[in-house]
N, C-alpha and C positions, 0 to 999 in steps of 0.2 A: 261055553262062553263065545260070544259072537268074536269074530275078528277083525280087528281094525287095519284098514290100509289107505294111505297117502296117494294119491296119482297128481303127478307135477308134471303140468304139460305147458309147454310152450305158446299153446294159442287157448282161448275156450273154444270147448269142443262144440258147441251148441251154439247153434244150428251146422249141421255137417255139413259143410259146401266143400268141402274137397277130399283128398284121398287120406289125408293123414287125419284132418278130423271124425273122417268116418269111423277109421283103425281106433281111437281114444273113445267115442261116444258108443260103438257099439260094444266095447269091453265095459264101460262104465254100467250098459244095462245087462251086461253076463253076469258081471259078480255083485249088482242089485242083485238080483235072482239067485244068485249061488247062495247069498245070505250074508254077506259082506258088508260091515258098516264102510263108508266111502267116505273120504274127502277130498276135496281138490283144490289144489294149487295152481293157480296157470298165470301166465302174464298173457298180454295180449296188445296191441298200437287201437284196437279199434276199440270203441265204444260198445259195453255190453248192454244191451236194454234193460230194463227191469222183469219183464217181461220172458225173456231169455232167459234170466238170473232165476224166477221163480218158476219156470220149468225144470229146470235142474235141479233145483232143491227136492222135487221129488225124488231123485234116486241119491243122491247127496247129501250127508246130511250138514258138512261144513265147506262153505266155499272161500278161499282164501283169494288174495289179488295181487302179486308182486306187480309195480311199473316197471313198465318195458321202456330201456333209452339208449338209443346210438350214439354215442361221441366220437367226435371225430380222431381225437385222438387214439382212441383205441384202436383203429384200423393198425396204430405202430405195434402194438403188443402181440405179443407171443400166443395169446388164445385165438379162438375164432371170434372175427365180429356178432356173430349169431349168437354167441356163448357171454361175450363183456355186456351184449347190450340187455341182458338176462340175469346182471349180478344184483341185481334187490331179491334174488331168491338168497344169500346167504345172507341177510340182515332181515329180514319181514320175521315178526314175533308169531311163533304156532303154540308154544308150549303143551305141545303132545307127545305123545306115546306109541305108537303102531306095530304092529305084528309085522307089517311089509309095507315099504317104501319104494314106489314105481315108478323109474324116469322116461316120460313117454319121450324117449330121441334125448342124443349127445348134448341138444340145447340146454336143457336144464341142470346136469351134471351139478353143477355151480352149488345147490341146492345141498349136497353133501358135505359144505360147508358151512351148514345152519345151527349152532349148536341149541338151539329150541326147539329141533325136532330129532325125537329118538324113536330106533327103529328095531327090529329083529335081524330082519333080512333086506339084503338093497338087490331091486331087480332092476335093471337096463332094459327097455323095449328096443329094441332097432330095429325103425320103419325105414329106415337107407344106411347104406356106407353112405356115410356124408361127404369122405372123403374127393371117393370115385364119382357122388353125386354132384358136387360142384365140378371138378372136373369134365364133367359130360356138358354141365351147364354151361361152362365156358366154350367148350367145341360149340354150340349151339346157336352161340349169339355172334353178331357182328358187330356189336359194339365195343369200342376197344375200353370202355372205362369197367363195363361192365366184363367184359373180359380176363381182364386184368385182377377185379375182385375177386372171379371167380377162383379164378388159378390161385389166388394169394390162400384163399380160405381152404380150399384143397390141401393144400400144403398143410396149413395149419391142422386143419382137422383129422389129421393123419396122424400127427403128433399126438393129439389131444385123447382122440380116442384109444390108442395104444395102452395108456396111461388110463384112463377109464376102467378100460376089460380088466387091469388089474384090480380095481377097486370092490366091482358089485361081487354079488354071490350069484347071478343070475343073467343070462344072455336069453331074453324071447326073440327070436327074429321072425320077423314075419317073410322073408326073403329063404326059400329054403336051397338055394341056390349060395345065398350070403352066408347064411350057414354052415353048409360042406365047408366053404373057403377059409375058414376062420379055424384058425391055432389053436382056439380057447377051449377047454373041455367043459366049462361049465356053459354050454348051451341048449336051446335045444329048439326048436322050428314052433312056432305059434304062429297060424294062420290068420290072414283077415278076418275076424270076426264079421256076423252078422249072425241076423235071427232065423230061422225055417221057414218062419210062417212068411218071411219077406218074400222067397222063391215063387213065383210068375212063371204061367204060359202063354204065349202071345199067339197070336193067328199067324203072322207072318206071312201076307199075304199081300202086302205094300211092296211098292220098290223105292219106299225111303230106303238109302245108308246114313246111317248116327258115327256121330263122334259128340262124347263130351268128355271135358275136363277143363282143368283151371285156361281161360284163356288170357292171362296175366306171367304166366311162364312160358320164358322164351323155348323150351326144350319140344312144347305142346306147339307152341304155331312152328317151328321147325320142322316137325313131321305134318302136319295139316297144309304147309306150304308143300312139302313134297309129294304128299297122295292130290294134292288140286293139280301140281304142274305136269306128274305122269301117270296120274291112275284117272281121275276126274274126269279132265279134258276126254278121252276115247270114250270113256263109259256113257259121257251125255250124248256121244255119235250112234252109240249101239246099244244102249239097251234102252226101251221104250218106258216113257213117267218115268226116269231116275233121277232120283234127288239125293243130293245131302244136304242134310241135317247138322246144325254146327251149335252148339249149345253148350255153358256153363257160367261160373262166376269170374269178374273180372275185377274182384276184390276193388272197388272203388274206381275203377280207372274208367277215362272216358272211351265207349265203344267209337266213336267214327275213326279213330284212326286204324281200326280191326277191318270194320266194313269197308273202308277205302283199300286195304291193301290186299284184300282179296274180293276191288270192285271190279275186275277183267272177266271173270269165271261168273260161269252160268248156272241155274239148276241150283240155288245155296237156298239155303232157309237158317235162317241166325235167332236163337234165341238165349238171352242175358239175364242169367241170375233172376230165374224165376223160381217161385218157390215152390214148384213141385215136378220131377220128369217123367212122371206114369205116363202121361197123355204122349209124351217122345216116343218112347219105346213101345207105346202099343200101335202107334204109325209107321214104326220101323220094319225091316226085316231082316238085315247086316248089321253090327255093330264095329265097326273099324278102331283100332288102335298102329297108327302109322309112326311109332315114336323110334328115333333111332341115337337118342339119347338119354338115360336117365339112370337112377339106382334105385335097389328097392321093388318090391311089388308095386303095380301101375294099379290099383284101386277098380278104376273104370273099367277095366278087364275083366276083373273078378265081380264086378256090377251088372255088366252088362249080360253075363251067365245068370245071374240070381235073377235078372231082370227078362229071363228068357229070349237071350238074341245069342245066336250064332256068331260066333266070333271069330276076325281075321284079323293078325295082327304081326307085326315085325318080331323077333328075338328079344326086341329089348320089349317089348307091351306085352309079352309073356312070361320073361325071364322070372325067375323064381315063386311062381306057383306050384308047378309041378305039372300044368295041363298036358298032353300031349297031345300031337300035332297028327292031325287026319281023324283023331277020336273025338276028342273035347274043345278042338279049335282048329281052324287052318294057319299054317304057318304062311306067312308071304314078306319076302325081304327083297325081291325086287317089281319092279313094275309090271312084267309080264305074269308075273305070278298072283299077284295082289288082282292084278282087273282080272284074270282068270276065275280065281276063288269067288270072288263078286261076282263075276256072270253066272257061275254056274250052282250058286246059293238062291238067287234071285232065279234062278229058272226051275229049282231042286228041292220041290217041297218037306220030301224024306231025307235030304242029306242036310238039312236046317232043323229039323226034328228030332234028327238023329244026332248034331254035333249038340242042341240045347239037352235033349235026353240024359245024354254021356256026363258034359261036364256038371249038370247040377247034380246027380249021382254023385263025382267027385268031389265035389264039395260038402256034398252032405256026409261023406265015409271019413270027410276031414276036417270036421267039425270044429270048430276053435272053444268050446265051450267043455266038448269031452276034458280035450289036454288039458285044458285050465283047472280044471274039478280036480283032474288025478296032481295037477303039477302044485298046486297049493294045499292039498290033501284036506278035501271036504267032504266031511262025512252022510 
């Protein structure tokens, strides 16, 4: 008998413009494949096209739609605003049944309070300590109102999830870092998913350096301000044709006040929420993760490996992958180290061959599709 499972996710996955949607859409097309009937839950602020809607129904076969709403008043409660602005997941009518019920992230939680939807097993994704990830958020921003949320929901979500891990049967983290840390015994480390066939070799023969991700999070232009004001400026002195490459979604927001704040620096090429990045990264040769904030696996990390680029990144743009540093990535947390790894990437054909070589190896021995077949036992 096929088996049925619920995925209740916080945004629709479809189209994957950033990291956490990537982690939901590309599990959505694993356990298509496994043999998984699928439905989906999701709330979301934006407008889904129709279009969208009937792409997904190919691996889908029910898609459900809680409204997503901020009150103001809720900032006073005891939950996280993330979590109150999410509660039409415990009143929306499903009346189903499922083998296993999957809350992609502590957002949805709420959703355990449905009593129209009945389950076997409750699994927990955790794509971040939300906790620690607002937290980081907050160090990140200078803005005090925004600061100030951060820290509040931190606090909160600290609580919230405690009280969670007692709930499911199940802890996947994608963070295997996050993992070790955690009390809980019922866990266990589930990687980024993606496909094999996605894995790319580039020529690497550019002296573009790339960066993408969300540029609508304050945590992303934080480290992108820091590699412009001490890694950038020397490299356009000394190394000949280098550029970066600056590229992602900015989830509805107007770009000129992006382009104006990094209109001093030279050598930039900006490109916004376009819909495809093959043509980036076959221009590139570095791939840069300068983050010195966040929770969670960093997505574009583990992208830009599949993507065939050699990757430099800070502690926290590598933390809980597993990669290791000198093999399947260079490590760089400070300035002298970062334009170093970049100079001698860009001048080091086999030591760029050899860090993409290494880490898509690792990736592939750590396959998210294995774990998932043995952890839901598919015959």
């Amino acid at each position: 008998m096929v088996k049925k499972i619920m995925l209740v996710s916080g945004y629709f996955p479809y189209p994957a413009t950033h990291g956490g949607k990537v982690d939901v859409w590309n599990r959505i097309l694993g356990l298509f494949d496994l043999g998984f009937q699928i439905d989906l839950l999701f709330t979301d602020t934006l407008t889904v096209s129709k279009e969208e809607l009937s792409f997904v129904n190919n691996y889908v076969q029910n898609l459900f739609e809680a409204k997503r709403k901020n009150k103001f008043q809720d900032i006073l409660k005891n939950k996280p605003l993330q979590v109150l602005s999410r509660d039409s997941l415990k009143t929306i009518k499903i009346n189903k049944e499922y083998d296993f019920l999957i809350l992609e992230g502590d957002y949805v939680a709420e959703v355990i309070e449905n009593p129209t939807i009945k389950y076997n097993k409750l699994i927990l994704r955790s794509q971040n300590d939300e906790s620690l990830y607002f937290k980081n958020l907050a160090k990140s921003t200078t803005n005090i109102f925004k600061k100030t949320y951060y820290f509040i929901e931190s606090k909160k979500f600290k609580n919230y999830a405690k009280e969670l891990y007692k709930k499911v049967d199940r802890i996947w983290f994608i963070s295997k870092d996050e993992q070790l840390r955690c009390n809980a015994k019922n866990t266990m480390w589930l990687p980024s998913p993606f496909s094999i066939s996605e894995i790319k070799q580039q020529e690497l023969t550019k002296s573009n350096v790339l960066f993408i991700g969300s540029l609508f999070m304050s945590n992303n232009i934080a480290g992108l301000t820091w590699y412009l004001e001490n890694v950038h400026k020397i490299l356009c002195e000394k190394e000949k044709n280098y550029k970066l490459v600056i590229a992602g979604s900015t989830n509805g927001k107007n770009t000129d006040k992006l382009i104006k704040k990094f209109n001093e620096y030279t050598n930039l090429e900006f490109h916004f929420n376009i819909p495809s990045l093959s043509g980036l990264y076959k221009n590139a040769s570095v791939f840069i993760n300068p983050m010195f904030h966040g929770a969670g696996v960093k997505i574009k990390s583990i992208n830009a490996i599949i993507n065939g680029m050699p990757l430099v990144s800070t502690s926290v743009g590598a933390e809980g992958t597993g990669l290791q540093h000198g093999k399947e990535f260079l490590l760089a947390d400070s300035p002298k180290v970062f334009k170093k790894a970049i100079s001698d990437l860009l001048s080091n054909a086999i030591s760029k061959d050899n860090l993409v070589r290494n880490g898509q190896k690792y990736l592939e021995e750590n396959h998210y599709l294995k774990l998932l077949k043995e952890e839901l036992q598919c015959s």
